[in-house]
C-alpha positions in Angstrom: 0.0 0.0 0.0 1.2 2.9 -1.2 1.2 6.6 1.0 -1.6 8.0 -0.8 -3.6 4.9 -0.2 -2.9 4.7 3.4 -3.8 8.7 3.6 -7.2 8.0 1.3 -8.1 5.0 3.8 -7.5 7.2 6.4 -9.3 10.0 5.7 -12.0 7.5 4.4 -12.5 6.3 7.7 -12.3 10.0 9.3 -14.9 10.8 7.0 -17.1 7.7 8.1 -16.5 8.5 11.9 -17.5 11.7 11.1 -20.8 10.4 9.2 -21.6 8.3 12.2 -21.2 11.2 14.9 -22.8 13.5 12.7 -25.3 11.0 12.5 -26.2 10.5 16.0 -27.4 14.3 16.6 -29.1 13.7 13.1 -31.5 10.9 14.2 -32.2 13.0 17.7 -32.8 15.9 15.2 -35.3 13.9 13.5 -37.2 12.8 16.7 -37.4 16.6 17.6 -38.6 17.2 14.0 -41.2 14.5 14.3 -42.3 15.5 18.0 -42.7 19.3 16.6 -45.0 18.2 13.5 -47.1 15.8 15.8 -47.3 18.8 18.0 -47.8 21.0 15.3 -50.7 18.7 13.6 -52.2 18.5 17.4 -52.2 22.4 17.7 -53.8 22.9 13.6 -56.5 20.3 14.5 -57.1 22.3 18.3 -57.0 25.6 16.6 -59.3 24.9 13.7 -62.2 25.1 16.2 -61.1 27.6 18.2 -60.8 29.9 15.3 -64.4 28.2 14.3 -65.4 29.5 17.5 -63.8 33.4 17.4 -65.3 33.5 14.0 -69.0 32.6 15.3 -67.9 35.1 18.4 -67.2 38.0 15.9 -70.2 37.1 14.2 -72.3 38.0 17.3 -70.8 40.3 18.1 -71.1 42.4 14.5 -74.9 41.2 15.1 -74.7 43.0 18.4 -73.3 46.0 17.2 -75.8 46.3 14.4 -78.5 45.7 16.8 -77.0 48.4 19.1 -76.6 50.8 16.6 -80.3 50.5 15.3 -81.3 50.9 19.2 -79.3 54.0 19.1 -80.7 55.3 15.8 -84.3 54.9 17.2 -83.1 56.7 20.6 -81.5 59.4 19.0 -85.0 60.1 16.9 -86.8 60.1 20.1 -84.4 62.3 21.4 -85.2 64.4 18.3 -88.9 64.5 18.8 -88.3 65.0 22.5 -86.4 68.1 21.9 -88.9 69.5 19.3 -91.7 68.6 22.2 -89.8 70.1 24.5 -89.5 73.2 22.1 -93.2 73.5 21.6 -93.8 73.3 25.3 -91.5 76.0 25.8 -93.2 78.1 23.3 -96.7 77.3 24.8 -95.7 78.5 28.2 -94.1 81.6 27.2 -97.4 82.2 25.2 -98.8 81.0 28.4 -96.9 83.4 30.3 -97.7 86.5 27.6 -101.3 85.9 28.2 -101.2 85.9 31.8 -99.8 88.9 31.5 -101.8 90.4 29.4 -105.2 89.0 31.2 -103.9 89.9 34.5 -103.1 93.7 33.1 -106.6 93.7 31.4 -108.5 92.6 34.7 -106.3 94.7 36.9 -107.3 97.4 34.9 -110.7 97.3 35.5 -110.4 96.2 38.9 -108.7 99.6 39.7 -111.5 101.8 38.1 -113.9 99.8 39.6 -112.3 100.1 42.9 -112.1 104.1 42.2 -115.8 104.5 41.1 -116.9 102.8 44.0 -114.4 105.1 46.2 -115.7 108.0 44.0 -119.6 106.7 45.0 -118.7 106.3 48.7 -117.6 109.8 49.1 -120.6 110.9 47.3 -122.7 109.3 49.2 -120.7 110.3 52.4 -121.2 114.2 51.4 -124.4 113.7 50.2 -125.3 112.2 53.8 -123.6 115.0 55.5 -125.1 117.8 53.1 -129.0 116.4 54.0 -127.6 116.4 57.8 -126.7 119.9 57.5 -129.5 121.0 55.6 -132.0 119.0 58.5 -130.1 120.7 61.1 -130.5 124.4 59.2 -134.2 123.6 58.7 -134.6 122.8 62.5 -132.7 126.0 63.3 -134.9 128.3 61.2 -138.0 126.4 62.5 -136.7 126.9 66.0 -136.2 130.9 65.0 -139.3 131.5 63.4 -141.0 129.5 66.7 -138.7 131.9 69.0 -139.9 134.9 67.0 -144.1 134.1 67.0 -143.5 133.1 70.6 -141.9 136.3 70.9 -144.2 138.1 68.8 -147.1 136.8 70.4 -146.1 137.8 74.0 
């Protein structure tokens, strides 16, 4: 055997030595492979109906924000004709309020000249009263005199 024989032998064997170390890792690297696809396969086939389930999840829950934003639609037109109600009311008591007013200066008006004619009609009738008390009293003085004077007369 010649050198270059002895040196291809050798590194023939190297080579196989490092084939069967190399190997070694290699076939604990090909469990591991095979543990991560089973693990893998387990997760897809667990996943497929949990994503099943978020999809039916969403699905509700777009049906319950539709169904919320409808409710809100319909409370924001009540709230629409609440404020227009409210509007009118506030118009009908100020008109309320205007004719108060007005009713309350148109009685009060009246009231007052009523209130001044009958016044007025007291302190007629007071004068009057106290004219005819005078004139009564005059009359029973000049009857008294004119008495005096044909008792006087007559003596």
């Amino acid at each position: 055997m010649s050198g270059l024989q002895i040196a291809a032998l050798i590194a023939a064997i190297a080579f196989a030595v490092l084939v069967l170390v190399l190997a070694i890792p290699l076939v604990g690297l090909r469990r591991t492979v095979a543990a991560a696809t089973r693990t893998l396969d387990t997760v897809a086939d667990d996943i497929g109906p949990m994503l099943d389930k978020a999809d039916a999840t969403i699905a509700n829950v777009n049906t319950a924000l539709t169904q919320v934003h409808t409710t809100l639609d319909g409370v924001n037109l009540q709230l629409a004709r609440l404020d227009s109600i409210t509007a009118n009311a506030q118009t009908v008591t100020a008109n309320v309020a205007n004719l108060s007013t007005i009713v309350s200066a148109a009685a009060a008006n009246p009231l007052v000249k009523v209130a001044a004619f009958s016044y007025g009609v007291r302190k007629a009738a007071a004068k009057r009263r106290h004219a005819e008390e005078e004139r009564e009293v005059r009359d029973e003085l000049k009857e008294r005199r004119r008495q005096a004077r044909r008792a006087g007369g007559t003596r």
